[in-house]
N, CA, C and O atoms as a GROMACS GRO file, in nm:
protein
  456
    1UNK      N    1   0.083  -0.119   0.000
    1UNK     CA    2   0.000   0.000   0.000
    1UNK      C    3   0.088   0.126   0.000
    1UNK      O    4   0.150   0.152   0.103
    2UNK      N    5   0.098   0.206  -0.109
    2UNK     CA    6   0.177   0.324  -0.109
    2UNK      C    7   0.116   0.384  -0.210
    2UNK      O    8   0.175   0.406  -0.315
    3UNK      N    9  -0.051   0.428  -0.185
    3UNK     CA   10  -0.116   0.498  -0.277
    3UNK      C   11  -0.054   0.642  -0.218
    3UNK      O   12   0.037   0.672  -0.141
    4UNK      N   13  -0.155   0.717  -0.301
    4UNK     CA   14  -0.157   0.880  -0.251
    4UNK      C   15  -0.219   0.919  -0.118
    4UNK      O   16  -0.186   1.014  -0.047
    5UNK      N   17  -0.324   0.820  -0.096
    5UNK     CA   18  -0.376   0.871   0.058
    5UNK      C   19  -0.285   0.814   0.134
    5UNK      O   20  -0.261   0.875   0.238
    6UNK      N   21  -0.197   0.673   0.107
    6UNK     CA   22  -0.082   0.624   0.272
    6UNK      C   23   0.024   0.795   0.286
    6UNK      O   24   0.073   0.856   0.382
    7UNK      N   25   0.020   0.823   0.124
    7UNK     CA   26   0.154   0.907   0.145
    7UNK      C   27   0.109   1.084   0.232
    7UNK      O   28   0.169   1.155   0.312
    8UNK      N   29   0.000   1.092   0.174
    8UNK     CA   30  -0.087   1.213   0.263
    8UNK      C   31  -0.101   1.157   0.441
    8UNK      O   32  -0.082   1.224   0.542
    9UNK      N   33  -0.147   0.990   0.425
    9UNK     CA   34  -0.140   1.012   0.625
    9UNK      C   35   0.021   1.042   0.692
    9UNK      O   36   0.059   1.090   0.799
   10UNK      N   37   0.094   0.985   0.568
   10UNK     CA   38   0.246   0.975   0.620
   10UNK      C   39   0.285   1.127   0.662
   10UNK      O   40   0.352   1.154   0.761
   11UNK      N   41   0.241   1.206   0.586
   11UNK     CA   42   0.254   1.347   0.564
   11UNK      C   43   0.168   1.425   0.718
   11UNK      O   44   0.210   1.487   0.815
   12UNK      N   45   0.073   1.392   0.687
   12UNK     CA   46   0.027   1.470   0.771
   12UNK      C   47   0.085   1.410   0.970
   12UNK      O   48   0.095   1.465   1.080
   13UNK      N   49   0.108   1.262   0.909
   13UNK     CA   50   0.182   1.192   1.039
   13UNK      C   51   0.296   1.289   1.164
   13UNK      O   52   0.300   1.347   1.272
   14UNK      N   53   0.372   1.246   1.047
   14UNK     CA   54   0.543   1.303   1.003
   14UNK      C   55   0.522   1.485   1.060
   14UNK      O   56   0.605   1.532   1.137
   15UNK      N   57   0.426   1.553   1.021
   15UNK     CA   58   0.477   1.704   1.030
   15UNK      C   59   0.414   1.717   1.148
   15UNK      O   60   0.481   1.773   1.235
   16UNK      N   61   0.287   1.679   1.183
   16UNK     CA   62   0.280   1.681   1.336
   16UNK      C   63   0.332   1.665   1.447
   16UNK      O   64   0.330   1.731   1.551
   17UNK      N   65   0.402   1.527   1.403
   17UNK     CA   66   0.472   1.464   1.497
   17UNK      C   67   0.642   1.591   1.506
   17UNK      O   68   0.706   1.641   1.599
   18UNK      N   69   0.649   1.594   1.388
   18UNK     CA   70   0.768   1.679   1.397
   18UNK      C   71   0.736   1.855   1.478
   18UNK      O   72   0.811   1.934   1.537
   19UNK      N   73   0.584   1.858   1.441
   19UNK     CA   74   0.529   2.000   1.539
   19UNK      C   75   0.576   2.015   1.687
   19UNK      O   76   0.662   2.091   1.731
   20UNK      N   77   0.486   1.909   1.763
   20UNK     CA   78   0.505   1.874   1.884
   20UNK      C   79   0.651   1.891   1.924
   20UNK      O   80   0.685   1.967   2.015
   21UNK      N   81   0.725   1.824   1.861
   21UNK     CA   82   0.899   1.802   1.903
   21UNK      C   83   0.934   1.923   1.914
   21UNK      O   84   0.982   1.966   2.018
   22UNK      N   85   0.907   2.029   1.763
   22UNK     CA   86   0.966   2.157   1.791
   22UNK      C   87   0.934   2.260   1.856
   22UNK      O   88   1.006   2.356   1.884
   23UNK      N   89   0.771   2.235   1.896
   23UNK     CA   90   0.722   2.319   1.964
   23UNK      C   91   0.757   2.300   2.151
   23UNK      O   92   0.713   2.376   2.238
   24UNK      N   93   0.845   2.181   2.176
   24UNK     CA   94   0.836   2.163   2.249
   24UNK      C   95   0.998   2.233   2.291
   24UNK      O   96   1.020   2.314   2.380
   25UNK      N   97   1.091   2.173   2.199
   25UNK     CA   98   1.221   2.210   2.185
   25UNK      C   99   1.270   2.337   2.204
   25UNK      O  100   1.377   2.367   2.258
   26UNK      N  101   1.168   2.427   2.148
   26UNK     CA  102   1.172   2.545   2.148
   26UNK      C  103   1.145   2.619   2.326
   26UNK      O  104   1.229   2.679   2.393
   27UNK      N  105   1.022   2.593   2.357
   27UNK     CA  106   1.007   2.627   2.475
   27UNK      C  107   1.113   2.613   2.547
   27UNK      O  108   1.173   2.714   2.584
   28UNK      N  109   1.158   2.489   2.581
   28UNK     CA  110   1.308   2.425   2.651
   28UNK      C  111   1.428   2.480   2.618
   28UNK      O  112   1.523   2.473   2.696
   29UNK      N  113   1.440   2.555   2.472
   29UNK     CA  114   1.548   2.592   2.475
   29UNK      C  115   1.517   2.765   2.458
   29UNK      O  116   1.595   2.843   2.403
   30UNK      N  117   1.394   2.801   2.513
   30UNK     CA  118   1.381   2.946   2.548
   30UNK      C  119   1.463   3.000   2.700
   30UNK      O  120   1.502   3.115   2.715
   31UNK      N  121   1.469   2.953   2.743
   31UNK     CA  122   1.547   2.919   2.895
   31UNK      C  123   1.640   2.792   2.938
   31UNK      O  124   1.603   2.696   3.005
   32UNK      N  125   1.762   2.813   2.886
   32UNK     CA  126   1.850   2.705   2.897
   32UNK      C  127   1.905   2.734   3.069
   32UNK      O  128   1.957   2.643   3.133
   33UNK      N  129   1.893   2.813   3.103
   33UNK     CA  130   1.915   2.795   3.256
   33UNK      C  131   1.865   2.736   3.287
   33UNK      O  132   1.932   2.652   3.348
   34UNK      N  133   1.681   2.699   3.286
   34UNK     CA  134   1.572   2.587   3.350
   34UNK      C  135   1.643   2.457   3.317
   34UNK      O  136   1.641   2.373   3.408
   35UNK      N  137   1.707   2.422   3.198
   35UNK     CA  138   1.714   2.328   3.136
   35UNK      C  139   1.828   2.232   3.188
   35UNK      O  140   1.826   2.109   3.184
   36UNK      N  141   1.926   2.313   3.238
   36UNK     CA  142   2.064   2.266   3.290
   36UNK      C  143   2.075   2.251   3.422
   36UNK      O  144   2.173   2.201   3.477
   37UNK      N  145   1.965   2.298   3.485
   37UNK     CA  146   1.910   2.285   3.617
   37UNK      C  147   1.837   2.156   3.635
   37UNK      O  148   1.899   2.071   3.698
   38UNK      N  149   1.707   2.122   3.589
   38UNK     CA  150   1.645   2.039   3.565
   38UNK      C  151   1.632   1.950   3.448
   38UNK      O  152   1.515   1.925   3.417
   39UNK      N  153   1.710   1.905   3.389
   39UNK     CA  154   1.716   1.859   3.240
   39UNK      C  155   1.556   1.766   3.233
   39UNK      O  156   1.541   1.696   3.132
   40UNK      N  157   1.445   1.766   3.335
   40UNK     CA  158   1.376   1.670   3.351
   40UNK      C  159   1.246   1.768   3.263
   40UNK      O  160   1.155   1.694   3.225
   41UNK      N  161   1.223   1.921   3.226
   41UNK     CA  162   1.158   1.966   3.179
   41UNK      C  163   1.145   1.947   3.006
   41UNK      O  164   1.062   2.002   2.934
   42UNK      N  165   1.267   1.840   2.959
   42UNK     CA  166   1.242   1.782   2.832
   42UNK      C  167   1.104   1.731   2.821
   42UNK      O  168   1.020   1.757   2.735
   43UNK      N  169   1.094   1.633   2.949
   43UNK     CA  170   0.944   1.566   2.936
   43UNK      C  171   0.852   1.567   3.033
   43UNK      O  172   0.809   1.469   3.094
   44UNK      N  173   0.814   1.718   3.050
   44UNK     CA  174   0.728   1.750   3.071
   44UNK      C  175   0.616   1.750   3.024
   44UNK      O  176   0.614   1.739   2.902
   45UNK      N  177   0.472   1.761   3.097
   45UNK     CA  178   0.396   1.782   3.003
   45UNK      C  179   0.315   1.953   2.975
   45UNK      O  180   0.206   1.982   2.925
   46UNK      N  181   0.438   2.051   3.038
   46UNK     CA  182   0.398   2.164   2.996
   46UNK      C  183   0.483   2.252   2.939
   46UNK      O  184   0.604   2.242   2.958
   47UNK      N  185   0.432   2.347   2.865
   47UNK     CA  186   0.524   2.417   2.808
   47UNK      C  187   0.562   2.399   2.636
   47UNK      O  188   0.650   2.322   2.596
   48UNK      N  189   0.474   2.489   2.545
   48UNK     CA  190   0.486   2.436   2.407
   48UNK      C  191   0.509   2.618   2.371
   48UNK      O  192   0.477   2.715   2.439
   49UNK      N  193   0.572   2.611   2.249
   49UNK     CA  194   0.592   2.724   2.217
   49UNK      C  195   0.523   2.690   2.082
   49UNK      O  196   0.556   2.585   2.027
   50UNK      N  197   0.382   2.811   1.991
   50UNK     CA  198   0.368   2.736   1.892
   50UNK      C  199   0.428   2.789   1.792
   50UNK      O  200   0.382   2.748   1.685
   51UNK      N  201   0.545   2.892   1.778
   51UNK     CA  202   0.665   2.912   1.705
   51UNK      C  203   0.739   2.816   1.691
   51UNK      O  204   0.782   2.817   1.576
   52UNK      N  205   0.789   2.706   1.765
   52UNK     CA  206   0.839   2.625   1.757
   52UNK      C  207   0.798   2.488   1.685
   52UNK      O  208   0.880   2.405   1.644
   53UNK      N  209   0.646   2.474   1.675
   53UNK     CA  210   0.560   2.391   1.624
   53UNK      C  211   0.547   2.410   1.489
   53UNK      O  212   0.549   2.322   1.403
   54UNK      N  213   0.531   2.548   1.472
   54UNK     CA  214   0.556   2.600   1.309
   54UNK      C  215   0.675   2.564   1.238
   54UNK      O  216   0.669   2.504   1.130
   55UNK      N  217   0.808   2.606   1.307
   55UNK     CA  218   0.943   2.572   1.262
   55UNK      C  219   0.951   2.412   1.275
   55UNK      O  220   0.998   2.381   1.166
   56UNK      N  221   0.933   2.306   1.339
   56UNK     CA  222   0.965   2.210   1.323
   56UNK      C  223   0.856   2.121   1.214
   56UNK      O  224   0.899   2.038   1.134
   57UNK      N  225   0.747   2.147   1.226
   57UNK     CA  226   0.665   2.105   1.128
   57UNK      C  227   0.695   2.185   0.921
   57UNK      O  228   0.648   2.136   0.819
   58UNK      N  229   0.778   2.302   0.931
   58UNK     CA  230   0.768   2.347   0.854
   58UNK      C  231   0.955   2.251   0.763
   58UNK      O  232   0.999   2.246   0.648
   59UNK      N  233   0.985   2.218   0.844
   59UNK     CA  234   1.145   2.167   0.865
   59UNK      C  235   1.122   1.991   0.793
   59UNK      O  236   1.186   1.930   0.708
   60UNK      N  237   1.026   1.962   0.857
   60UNK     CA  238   0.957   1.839   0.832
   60UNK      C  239   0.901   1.849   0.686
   60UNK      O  240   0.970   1.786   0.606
   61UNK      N  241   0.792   1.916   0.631
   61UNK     CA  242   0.787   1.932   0.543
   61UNK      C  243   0.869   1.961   0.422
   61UNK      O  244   0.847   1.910   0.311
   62UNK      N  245   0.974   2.052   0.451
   62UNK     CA  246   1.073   2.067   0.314
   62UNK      C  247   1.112   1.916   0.282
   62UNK      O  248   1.089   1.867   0.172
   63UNK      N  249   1.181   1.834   0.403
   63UNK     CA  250   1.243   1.732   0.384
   63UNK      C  251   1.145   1.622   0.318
   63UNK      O  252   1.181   1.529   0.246
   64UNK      N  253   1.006   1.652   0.359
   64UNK     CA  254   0.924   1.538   0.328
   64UNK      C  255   0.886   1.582   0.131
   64UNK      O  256   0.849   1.503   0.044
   65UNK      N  257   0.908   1.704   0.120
   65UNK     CA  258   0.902   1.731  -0.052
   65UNK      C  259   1.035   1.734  -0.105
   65UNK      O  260   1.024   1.733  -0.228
   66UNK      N  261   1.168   1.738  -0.066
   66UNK     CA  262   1.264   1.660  -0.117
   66UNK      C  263   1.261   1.493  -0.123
   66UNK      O  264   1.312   1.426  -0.213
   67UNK      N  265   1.194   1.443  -0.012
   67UNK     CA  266   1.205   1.258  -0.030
   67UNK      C  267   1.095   1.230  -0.085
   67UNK      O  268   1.086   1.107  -0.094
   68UNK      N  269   0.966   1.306  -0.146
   68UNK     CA  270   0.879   1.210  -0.255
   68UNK      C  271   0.910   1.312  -0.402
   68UNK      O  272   0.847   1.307  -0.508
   69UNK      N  273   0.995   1.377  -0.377
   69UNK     CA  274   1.068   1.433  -0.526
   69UNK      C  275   0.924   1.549  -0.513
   69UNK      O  276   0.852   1.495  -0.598
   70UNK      N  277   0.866   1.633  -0.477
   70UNK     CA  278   0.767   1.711  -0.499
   70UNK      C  279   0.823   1.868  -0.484
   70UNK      O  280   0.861   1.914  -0.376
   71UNK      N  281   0.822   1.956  -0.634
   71UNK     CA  282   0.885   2.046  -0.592
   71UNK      C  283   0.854   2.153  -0.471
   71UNK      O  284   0.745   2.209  -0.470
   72UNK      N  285   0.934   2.176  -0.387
   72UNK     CA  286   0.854   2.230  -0.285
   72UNK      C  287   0.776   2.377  -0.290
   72UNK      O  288   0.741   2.416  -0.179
   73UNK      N  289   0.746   2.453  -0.387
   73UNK     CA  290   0.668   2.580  -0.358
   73UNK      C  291   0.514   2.476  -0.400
   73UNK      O  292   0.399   2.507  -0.367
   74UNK      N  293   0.540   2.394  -0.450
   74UNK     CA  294   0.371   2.335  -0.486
   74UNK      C  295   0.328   2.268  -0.386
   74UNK      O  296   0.210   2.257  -0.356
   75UNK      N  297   0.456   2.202  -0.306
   75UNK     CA  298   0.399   2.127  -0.204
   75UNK      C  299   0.356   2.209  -0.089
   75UNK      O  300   0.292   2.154   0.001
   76UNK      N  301   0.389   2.356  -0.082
   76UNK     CA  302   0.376   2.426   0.026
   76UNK      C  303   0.251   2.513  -0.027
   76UNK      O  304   0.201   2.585   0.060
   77UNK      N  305   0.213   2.516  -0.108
   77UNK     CA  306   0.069   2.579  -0.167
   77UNK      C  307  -0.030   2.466  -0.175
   77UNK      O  308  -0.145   2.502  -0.200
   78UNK      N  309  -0.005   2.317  -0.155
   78UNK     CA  310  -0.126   2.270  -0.155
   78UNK      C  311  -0.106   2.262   0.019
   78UNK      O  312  -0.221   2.242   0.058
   79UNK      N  313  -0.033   2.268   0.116
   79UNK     CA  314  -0.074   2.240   0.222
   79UNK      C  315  -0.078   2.384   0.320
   79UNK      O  316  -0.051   2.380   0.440
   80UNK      N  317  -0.107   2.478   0.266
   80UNK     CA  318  -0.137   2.642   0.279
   80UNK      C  319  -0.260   2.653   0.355
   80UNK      O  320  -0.258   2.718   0.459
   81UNK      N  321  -0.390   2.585   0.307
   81UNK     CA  322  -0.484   2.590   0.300
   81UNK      C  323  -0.544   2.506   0.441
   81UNK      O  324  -0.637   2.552   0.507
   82UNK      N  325  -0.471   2.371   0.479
   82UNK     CA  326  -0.475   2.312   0.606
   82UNK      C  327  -0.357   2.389   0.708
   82UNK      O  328  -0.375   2.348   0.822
   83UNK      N  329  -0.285   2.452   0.704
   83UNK     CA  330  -0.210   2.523   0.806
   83UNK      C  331  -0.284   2.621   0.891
   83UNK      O  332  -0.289   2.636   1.013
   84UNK      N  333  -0.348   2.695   0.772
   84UNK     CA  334  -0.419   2.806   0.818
   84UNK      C  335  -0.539   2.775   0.857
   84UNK      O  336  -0.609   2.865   0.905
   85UNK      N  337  -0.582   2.662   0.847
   85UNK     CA  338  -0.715   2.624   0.918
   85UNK      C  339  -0.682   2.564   1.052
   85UNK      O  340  -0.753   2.582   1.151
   86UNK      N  341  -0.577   2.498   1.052
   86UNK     CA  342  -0.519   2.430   1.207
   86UNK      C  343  -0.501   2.577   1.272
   86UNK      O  344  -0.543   2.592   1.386
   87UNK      N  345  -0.443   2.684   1.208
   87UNK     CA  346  -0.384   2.772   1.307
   87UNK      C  347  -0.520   2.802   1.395
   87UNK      O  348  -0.526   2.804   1.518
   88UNK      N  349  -0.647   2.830   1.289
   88UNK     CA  350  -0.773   2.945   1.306
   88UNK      C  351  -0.918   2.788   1.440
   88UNK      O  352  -1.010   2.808   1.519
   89UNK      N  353  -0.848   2.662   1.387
   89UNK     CA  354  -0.876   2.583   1.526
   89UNK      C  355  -0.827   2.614   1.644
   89UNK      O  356  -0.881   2.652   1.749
   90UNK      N  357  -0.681   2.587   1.602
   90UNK     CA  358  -0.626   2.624   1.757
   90UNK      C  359  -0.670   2.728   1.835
   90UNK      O  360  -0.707   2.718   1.952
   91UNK      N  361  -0.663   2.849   1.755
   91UNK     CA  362  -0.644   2.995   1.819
   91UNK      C  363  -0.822   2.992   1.896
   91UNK      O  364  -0.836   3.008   2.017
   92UNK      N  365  -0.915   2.973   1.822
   92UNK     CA  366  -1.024   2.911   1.831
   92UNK      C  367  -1.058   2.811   1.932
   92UNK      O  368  -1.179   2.799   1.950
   93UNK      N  369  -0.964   2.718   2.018
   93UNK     CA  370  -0.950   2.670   2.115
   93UNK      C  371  -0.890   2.710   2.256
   93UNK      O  372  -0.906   2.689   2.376
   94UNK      N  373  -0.828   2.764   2.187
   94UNK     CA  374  -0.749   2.843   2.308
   94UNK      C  375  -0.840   2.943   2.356
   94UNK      O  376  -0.877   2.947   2.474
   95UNK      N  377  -0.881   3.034   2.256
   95UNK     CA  378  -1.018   3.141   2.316
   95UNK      C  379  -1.131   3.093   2.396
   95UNK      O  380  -1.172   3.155   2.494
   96UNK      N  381  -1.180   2.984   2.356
   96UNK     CA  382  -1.245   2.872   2.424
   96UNK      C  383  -1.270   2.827   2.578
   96UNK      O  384  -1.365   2.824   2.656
   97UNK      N  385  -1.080   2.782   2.577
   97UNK     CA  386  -1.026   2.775   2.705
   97UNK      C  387  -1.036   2.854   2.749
   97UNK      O  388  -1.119   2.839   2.838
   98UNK      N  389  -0.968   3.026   2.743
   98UNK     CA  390  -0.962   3.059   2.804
   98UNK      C  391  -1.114   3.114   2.912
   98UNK      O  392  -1.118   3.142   3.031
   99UNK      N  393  -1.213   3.112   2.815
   99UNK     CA  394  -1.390   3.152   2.875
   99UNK      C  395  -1.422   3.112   2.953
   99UNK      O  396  -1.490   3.166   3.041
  100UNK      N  397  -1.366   2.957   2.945
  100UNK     CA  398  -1.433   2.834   3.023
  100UNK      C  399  -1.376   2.861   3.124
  100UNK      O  400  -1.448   2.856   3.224
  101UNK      N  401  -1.214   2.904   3.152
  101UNK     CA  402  -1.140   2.933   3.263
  101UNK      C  403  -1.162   3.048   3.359
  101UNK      O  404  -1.126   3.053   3.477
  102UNK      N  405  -1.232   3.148   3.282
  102UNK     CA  406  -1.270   3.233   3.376
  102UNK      C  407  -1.380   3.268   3.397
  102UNK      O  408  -1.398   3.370   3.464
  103UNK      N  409  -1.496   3.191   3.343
  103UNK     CA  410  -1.634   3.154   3.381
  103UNK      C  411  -1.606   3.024   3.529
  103UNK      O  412  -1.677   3.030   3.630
  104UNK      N  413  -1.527   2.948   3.519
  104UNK     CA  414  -1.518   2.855   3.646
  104UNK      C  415  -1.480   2.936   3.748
  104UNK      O  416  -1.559   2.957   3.840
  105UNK      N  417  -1.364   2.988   3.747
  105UNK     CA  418  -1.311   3.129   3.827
  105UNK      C  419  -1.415   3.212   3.899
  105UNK      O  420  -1.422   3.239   4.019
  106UNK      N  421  -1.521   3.257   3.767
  106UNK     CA  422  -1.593   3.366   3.808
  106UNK      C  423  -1.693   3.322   3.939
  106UNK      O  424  -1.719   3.392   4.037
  107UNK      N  425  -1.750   3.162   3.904
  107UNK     CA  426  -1.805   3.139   4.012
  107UNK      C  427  -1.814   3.016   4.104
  107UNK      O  428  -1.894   2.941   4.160
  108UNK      N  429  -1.652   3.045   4.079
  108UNK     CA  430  -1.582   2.968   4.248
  108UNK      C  431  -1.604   3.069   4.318
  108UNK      O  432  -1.657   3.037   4.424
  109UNK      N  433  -1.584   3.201   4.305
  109UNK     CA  434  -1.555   3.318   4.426
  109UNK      C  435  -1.695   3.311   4.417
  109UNK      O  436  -1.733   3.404   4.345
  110UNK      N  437  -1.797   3.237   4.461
  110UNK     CA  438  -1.969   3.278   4.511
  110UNK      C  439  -2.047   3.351   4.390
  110UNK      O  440  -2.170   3.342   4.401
  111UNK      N  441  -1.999   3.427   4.268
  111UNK     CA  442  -2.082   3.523   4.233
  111UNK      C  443  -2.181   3.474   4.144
  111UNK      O  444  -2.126   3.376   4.093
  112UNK      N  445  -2.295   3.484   4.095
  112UNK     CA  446  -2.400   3.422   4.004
  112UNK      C  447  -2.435   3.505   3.911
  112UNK      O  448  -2.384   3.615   3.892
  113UNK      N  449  -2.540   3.446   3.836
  113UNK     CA  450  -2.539   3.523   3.716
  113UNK      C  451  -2.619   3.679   3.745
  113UNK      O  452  -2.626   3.710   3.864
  114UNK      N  453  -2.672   3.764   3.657
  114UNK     CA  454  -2.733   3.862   3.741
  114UNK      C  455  -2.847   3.878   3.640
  114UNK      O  456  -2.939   3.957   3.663
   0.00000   0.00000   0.00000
């Protein structure tokens, strides 16, 4: 099996997986004092930078349109269109969170609706 959809899950596999790493890498190596102190904040489970998620997923990608031979400005214009929709989820989640976080907030301290 090495149609076009294995090579799209591989793709979409591969740059995620490579997101996470950099987004994580990044955070960790925003403060290398924390790091040399505690080298245990590698694997943590907090702390993502999503600059870092961009750069390592974007790092992932060149390499992944040099190894199926795809020149890369085409490969980066057909996957334009899912970047910017992950970004406008996320950001979209996070706003989310944050409502939910200070609607719980709002009425732990006693106050109700009015």
């Amino acid at each position: 099996m090495s149609g076009p959809r294995t090579k799209g899950f591989l793709i979409i596999g591969i740059a995620g997986l490579a997101g996470l790493v950099g987004a994580r890498l990044y955070h960790v190596l925003e403060s290398p004092h924390e790091l040399i102190a505690n080298p245990s904040v590698l694997i943590s489970r907090f702390g993502f930078a999503w600059f870092g998620g961009l750069l390592g997923g974007f790092v992932a990608l060149v390499i992944l349109a040099k190894r199926f031979r795809i020149p890369l400005l085409e490969f980066l214009d057909m996957l334009l269109a899912c970047g910017s929709s992950g970004y406008a989820s996320g950001a979209s989640a996070a706003c989310y969170q944050a409502m939910a976080t200070m609607a719980s907030d709002h009425f732990a301290l006693g106050n109700e609706l009015s």
